[in-house]
C-alpha positions in Angstrom: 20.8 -83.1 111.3 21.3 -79.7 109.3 23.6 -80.6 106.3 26.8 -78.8 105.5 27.4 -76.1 103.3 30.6 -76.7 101.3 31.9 -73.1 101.0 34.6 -72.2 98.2 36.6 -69.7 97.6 38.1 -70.2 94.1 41.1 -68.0 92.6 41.7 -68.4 88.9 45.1 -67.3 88.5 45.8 -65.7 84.9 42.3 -63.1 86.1 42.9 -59.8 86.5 40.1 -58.1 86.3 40.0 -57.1 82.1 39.9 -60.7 80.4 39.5 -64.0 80.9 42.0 -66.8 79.9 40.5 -69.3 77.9 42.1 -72.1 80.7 41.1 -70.2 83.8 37.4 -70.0 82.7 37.2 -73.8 81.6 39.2 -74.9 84.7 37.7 -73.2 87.4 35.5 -70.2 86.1 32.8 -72.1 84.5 33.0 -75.1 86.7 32.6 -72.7 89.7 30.2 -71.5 88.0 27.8 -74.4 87.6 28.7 -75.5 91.4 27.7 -72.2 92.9 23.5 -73.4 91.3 23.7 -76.7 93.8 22.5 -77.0 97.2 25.1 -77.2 100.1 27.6 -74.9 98.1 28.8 -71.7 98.2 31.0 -70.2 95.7 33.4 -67.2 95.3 35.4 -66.6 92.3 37.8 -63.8 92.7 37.5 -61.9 89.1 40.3 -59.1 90.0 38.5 -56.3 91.3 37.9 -56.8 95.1 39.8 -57.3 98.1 40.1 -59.7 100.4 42.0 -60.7 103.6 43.2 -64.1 103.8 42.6 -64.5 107.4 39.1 -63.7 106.7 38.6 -66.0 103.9 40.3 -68.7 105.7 37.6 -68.5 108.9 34.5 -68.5 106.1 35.4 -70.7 103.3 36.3 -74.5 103.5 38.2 -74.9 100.1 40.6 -72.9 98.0 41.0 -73.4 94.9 43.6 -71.9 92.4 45.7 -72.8 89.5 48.7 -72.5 87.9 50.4 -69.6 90.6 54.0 -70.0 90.3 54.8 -66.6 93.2 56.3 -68.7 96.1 55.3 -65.8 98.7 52.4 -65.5 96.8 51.4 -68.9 97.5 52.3 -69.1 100.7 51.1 -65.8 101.7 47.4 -66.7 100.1 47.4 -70.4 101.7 48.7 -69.8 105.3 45.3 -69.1 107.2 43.8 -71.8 105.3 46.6 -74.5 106.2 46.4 -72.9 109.8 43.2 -73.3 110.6 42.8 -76.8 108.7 41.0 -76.0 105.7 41.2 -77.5 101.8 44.1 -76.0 99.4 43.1 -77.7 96.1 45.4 -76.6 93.0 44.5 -77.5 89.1 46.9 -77.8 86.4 46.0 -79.0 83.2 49.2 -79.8 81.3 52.5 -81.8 81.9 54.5 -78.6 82.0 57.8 -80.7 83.0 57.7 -82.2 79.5 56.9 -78.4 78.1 58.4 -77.6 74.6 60.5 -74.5 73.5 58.0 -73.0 71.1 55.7 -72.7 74.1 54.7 -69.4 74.9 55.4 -69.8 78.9 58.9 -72.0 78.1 60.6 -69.6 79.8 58.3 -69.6 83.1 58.3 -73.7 83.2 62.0 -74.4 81.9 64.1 -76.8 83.0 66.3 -75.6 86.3 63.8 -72.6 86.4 62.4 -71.1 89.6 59.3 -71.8 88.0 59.0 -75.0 87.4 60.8 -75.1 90.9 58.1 -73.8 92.4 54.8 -75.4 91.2 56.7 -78.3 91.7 57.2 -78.1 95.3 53.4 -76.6 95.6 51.9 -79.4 94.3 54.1 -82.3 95.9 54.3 -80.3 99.6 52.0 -77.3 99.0 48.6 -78.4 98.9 45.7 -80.4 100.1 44.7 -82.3 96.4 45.2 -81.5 93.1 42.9 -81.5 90.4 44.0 -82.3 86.4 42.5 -82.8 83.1 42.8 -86.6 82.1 44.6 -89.5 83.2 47.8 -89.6 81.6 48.4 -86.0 83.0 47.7 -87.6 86.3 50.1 -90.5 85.8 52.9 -87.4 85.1 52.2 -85.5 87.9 52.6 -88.5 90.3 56.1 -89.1 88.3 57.6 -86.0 88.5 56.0 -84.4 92.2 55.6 -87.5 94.1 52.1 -86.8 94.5 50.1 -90.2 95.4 47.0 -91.4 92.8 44.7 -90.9 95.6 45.5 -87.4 96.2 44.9 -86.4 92.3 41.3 -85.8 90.7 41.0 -86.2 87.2 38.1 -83.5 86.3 37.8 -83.6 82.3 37.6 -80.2 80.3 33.9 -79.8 79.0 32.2 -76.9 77.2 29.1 -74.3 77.1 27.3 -74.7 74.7 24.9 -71.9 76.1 28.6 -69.8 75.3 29.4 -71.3 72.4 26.6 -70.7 70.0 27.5 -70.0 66.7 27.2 -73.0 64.0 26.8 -73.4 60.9 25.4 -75.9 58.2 28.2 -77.1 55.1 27.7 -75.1 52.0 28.9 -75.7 48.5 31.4 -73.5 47.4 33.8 -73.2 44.6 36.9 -72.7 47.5 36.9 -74.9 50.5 38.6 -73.5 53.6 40.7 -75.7 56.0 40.9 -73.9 59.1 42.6 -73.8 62.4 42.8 -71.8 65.6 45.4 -71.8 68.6 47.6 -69.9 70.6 51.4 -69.3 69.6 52.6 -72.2 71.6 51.1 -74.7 69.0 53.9 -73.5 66.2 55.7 -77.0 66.2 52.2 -78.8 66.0 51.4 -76.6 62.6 55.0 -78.0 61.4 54.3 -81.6 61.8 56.0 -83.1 59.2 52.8 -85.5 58.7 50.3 -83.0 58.6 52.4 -80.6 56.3 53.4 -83.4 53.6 49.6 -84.4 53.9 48.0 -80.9 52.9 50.7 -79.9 50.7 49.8 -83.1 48.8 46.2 -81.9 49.0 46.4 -78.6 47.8 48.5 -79.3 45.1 45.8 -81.1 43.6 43.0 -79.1 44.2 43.6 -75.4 43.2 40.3 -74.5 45.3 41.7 -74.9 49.0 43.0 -72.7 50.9 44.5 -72.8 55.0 43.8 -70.4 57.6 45.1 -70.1 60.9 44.0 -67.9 63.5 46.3 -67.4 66.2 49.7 -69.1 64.7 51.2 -67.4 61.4 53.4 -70.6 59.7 56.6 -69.1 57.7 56.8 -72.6 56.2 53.8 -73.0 55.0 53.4 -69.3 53.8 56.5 -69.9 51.4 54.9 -73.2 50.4 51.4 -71.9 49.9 51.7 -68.4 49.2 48.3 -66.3 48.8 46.2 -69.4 49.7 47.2 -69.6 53.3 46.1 -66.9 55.5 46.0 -65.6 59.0 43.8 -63.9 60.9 43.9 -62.7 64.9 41.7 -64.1 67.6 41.8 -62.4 71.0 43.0 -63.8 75.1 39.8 -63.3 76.7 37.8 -65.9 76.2 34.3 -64.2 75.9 35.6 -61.6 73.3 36.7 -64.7 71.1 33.7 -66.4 70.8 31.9 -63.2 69.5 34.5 -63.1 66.6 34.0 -66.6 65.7 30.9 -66.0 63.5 33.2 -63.3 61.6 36.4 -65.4 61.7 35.2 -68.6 60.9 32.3 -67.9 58.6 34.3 -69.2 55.9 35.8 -72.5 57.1 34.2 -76.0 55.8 36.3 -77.9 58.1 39.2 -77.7 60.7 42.5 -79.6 61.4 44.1 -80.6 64.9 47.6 -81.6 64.1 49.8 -82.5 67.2 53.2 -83.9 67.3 53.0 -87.2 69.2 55.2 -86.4 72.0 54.5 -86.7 75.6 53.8 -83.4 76.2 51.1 -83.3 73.7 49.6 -86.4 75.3 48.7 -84.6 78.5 46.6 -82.2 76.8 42.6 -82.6 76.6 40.1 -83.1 73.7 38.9 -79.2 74.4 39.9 -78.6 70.7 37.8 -81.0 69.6 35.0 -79.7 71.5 35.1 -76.2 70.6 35.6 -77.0 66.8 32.6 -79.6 67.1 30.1 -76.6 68.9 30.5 -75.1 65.3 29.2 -78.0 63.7 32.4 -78.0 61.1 33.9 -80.9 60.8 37.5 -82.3 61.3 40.8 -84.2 61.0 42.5 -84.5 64.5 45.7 -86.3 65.1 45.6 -90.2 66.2 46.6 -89.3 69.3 45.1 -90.3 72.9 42.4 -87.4 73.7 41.3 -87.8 70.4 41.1 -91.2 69.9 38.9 -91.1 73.3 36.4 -89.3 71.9 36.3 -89.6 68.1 34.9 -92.9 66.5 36.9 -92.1 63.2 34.8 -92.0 60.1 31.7 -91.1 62.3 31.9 -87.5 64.3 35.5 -86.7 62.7 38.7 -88.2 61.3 41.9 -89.3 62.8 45.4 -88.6 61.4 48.7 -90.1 61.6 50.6 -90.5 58.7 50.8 -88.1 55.8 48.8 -90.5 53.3 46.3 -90.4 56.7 45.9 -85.9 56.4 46.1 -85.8 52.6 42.9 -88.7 52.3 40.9 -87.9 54.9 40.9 -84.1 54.3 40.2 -85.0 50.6 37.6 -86.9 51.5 35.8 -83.8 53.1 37.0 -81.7 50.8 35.1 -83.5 47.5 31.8 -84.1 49.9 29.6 -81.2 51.4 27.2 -84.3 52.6 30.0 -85.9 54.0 31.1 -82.2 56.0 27.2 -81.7 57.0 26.6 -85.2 58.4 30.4 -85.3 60.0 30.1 -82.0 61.6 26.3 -82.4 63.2 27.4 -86.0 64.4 30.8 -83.8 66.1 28.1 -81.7 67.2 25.5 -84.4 69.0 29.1 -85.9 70.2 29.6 -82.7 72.5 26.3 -81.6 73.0 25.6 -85.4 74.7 29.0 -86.1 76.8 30.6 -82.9 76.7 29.1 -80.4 78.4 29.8 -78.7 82.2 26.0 -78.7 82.8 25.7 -82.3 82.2 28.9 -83.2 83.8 29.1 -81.4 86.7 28.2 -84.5 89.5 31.7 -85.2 89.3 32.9 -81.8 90.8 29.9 -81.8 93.0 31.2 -85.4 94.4 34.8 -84.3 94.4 34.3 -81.3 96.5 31.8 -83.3 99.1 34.4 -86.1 99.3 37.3 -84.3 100.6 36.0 -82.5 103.8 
C-alpha cells in the first residue's frame, strides 16, 4: 500500500514578506521547516510574496496551519475551501492573551470587550480543526476560557537553532561586569518587579563595577536609580537581523536576568528566554516561576529568583566568580543543546500532524 503524503500549507501570520517575527519563525517557520526534510510531508510556508487561491490550496494541501489572525473575514475567507472540502484548520497560539496585561504591546488588539479578543476567541472554540500551544498551563487556559476540549489541544514546546543561533562566548575577567537583558516593550512591568529591582539595586550599590543593559525596554525607574550605569541599546523585529547584532550587542554581557512578575499571564509563557540566553553560553538568574523551574536545576545550568534577597545573592554570586559564569553558562549551554533543539525534537510535530488525518 502506497503511504500518504501529509501535505501542509502553513501561514505564519505577522509575515509579510520584509521580516520575520521572532514568534512566527519559532512557532511555525522553523518547525515547518524541519517537517518539510521528512518523508510523507509536504510543506508550504507562505513568506508574503506569492499568491494563492484558497480554493486551490484547499484541493492540494491536507492541513492549514496559521496563528494568531484575528481578521474575522479574513479567517473565514482563508478557511472556507478547506472546511468545505473536509480538510485540517490547525491554529497556534502561544500565550494566554485573555489574561494579557496593559503594558503589552498588542493590549489594545487582545483587550477585554475588544473585537479582538472576540474574535480569536470564537476561532479557536468554533473556528478550527485543533489547536496547537506552547506548554501545558497555556493549554489548561485555553480550555477555560474557549471551551476547547484537552483532546482537541497539542502542547508543541518552543525549541531553538542552534545552527541560527551561533554566537557564544567564554566568561572573561573584567574590571566591570555587565548584567544584561533583552525583550520586546511588552516586558516593561517584568523589568519593574519590585523583587528583582530591590535585589539589583542592593547589588549595585555595593559593587561600583556593575552595570545593567537592556536591549529592547528603556526602564525610567531604574534610569533615575542607576544613572550612567544602566544603558540601552536597540535590537531589531526580524528575527534573522537580530541574531547578527548579538555578537555586537551582547559582546559585553557576563550574565543575563529573566525577571517576570508571577501572575498568570506570565505563567503561560515558555522557557524560549532561557534558551536563547543559554545558546550564548552567559549565564543567568531567571524568575522561580513554572517554565523556568521546568528546565533549570538551580545552582547547576542557572539560578532561580524569587524574593529580593534571592536576585541580590544569586547575581552576586556570579558577579564575584568568572569560574562560577564559565561553568554556569556552558552547563545552560549543554542544557539546550541536549533537550532543546527543533532538530532533536521534531517527532513530536511529525506524530501530531500524522495523528490527526
Amino acid at each position: 500500500m502506497k503511504r500518504k503524503i501529509v501535505k501542509i500549507f502553513a501561514y505564519p501570520a505577522h509575515c509579510d514578506g520584509k521580516h520575520i517575527p521572532g514568534v512566527d519563525y519559532v512557532r511555525i517557520i522553523r518547525p515547518m521547516q524541519e517537517l518539510a526534510k521528512q518523508e510523507r510531508f509536504k510543506v508550504t510556508l507562505y513568506d508574503g510574496s506569492n499568491k494563492y487561491y484558497w480554493n486551490e490550496l484547499a484541493k492540494e494541501y491536507d492541513i492549514f496551519y496559521l496563528n494568531y489572525i484575528t481578521n474575522a473575514a479574513g479567517f473565514v475567507n482563508s478557511t472556507f475551501w478547506f472546511m468545505k472540502l473536509g480538510k485540517k484548520v490547525v491554529f497556534d497560539i502561544d500565550d494566554l492573551i485573555w489574561e494579557i496585561q496593559g503594558d503589552n504591546a498588542a493590549y489594545s488588539v487582545y483587550a477585554p470587550q475588544s473585537e479582538g479578543r472576540a474574535t480569536i476567541t470564537d476561532i479557536i472554540a468554533r473556528g478550527c480543526s485543533y489547536i496547537t500551544c506552547t506548554n501545558q498551563f497555556l493549554k489548561n487556559g485555553i480550555v477555560q476560557y474557549t471551551g476547547k476540549t484537552h483532546n482537541d489541544i497539542k502542547v508543541l514546546p518552543n525549541y531553538i537553532d542552534l545552527d541560527l543561533y551561533t554566537w557564544w562566548q567564554k566568561a572573561k575577567e573584567n574590571y566591570e561586569v555587565k548584567i544584561g537583558y533583552f525583550g520586546s516593550s511588552s516586558h516593561f512591568n517584568d523589568l519593574v518587579n519590585p523583587g528583582f529591582v530591590a535585589g539589583i539595586t542592593r547589588l549595585m550599590g555595593e559593587y561600583p563595577q556593575v552595570r545593567f543593559y537592556t536591549i529592547g525596554a528603556m526602564i525610567q525607574e531604574l534610569k533615575k536609580k542607576f544613572g550612567s550605569r544602566y544603558t540601552t541599546g536597540f535590537g531589531d523585529h526580524d528575527l534573522y537581523k537580530w541574531v547578527k547584532m548579538m555578537p555586537l550587542l551582547l559582546q559585553d554581557v557576563d550574565i543575563f536576568v529573566a525577571p517576570l512578575m508571577d501572575i498568570t499571564y506570565a505563567r503561560g509563557k515558555s522557557s524560549i528566554k532561557y534558551l536563547e540566553y543559554s545558546s550564548t553560553k552567559i549565564p543567568g538568574v531567571y524568575q522561580n516561576i513554572r517554565q523556568y523551574k521546568e528546565i533549570i536545576d538551580d545552582g547547576e545550568n542557572g539560578f532561580l529568583a524569587s524574593t529580593d534577597y534571592d536576585w541580590y545573592s544569586k547575581l552576586k554570586a556570579l558577579v564575584t566568580s568568572v569560574k562560577l559564569r564559565r561553568t554556569m553558562g556552558e552547563k545552560a549551554y549543554q542544557t539546550v543543546k541536549k533537550g532543546w533543539t527543533i532538530q532533536g525534537n521534531i517527532g513530536a510535530h511529525i506524530d501530531f500532524f500524522k495523528s490527526i488525518l
